[in-house]
C-alpha positions, -999 to 999 in steps of 0.1 A, spaced: 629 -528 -591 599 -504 -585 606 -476 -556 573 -475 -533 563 -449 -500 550 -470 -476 530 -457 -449 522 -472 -414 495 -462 -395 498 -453 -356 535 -458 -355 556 -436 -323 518 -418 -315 515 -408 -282 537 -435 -270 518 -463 -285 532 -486 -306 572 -478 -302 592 -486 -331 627 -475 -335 631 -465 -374 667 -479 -372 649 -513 -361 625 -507 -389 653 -504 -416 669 -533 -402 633 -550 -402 628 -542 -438 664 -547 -452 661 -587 -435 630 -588 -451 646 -581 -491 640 -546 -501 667 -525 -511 673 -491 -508 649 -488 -476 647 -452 -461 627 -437 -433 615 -402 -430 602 -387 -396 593 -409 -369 556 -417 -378 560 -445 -404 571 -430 -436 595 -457 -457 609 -455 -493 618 -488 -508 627 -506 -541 613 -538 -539 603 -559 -575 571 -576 -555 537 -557 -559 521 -536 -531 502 -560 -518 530 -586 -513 552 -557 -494 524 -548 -473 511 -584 -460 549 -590 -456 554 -558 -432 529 -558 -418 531 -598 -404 571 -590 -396 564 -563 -374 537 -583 -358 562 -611 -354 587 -585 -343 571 -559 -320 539 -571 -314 515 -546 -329 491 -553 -357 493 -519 -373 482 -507 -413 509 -511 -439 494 -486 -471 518 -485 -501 522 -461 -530 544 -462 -565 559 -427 -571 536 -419 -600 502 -426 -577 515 -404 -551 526 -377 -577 483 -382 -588 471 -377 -558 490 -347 -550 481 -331 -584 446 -347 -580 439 -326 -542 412 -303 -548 414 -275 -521 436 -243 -520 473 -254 -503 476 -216 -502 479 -227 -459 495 -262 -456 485 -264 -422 452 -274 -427 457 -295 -458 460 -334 -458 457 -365 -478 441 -398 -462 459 -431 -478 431 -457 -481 443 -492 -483 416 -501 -513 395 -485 -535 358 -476 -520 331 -465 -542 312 -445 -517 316 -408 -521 304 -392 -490 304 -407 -449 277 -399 -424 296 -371 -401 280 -340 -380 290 -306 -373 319 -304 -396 320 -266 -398 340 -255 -427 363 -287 -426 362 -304 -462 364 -336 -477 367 -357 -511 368 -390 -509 386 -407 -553 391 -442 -552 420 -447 -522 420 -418 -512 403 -388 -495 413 -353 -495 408 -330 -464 406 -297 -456 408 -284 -417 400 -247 -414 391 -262 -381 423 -275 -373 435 -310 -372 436 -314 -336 397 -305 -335 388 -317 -369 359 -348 -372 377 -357 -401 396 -388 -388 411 -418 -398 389 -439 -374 359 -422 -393 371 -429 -422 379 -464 -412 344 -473 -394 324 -457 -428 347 -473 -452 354 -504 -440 392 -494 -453 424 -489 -430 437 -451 -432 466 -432 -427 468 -397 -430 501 -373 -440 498 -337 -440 509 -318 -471 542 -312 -463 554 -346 -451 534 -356 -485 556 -336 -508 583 -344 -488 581 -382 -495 575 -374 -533 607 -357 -529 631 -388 -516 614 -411 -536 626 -391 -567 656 -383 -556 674 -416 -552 
């Protein structure tokens, strides 16, 4: 069995999109995966599961469709692409307020997107994913997932730093 972080986008935001992460473990332990865990309310799982990413993430993705109603992005990483993309972030994390990786559900070519008045916000978009860096703050930042999304033609989740290294750190440890 390989042990995978999967990410949801828009899950428990701004009361959209409710789902209970108890329901959710239940959700994913009916569905075959073993050792399911959920971090935080936002849609942070760890899993063992012996199909491939894309197999887990069509599979969540339909069952909470079938489930709860909501269509929502199902991203997955192994442990060793998260551990890359963490080494691989190309900003000081001197402040990891302001730091954040974007999980892209495929590979895009493009290296820049067509955004205005960015200030001294940053960005670096590698294969699925794109680095950012929000001197502005994230709450006032233009770097979004819907930008992202729209310029891409990818779904996107973001996870600050912390959460980040935080789900590096239960994946390893079980």
């Amino acid at each position: 069995m390989k042990k995978y972080i999967v990410l949801l986008r828009g899950i428990n935001v701004s009361g959209k999109n409710k789902l209970p992460m108890a329901e959710l473990r239940d959700l994913l332990n009916d569905l075959g995966f073993k050792n399911v865990q959920t971090y935080i309310q936002s849609g942070n799982i760890i899993l063992e599961s012996n199909e491939g990413k894309s197999v887990i993430c069509k599979k969540i993705n339909e069952e909470i469709q079938n489930k709860f109603g909501f269509d929502i992005a199902v991203i997955a990483r192994t442990i060793p692409q998260l551990k890359k993309a963490i080494a691989s972030y190309p900003f000081p994390t001197d402040n990891t307020k302001i730091v954040a990786f974007v999980f892209l559900n495929k590979k895009v070519y493009e290296t820049k997107v067509e955004v205005k008045d960015i200030e001294n916000d940053q960005y670096l978009i590698d294969n699925d994913m794109v680095y950012i860096y929000c001197e502005s703050s994230f709450s006032k930042t233009k770097l979004s997932n819907n930008l992202f999304e729209r310029s891409l033609y990818v779904s996107a989740t973001t996870r600050n730093y912390n959460t980040t290294l935080k789900l590096l750190e239960l994946a390893e440890s079980n």
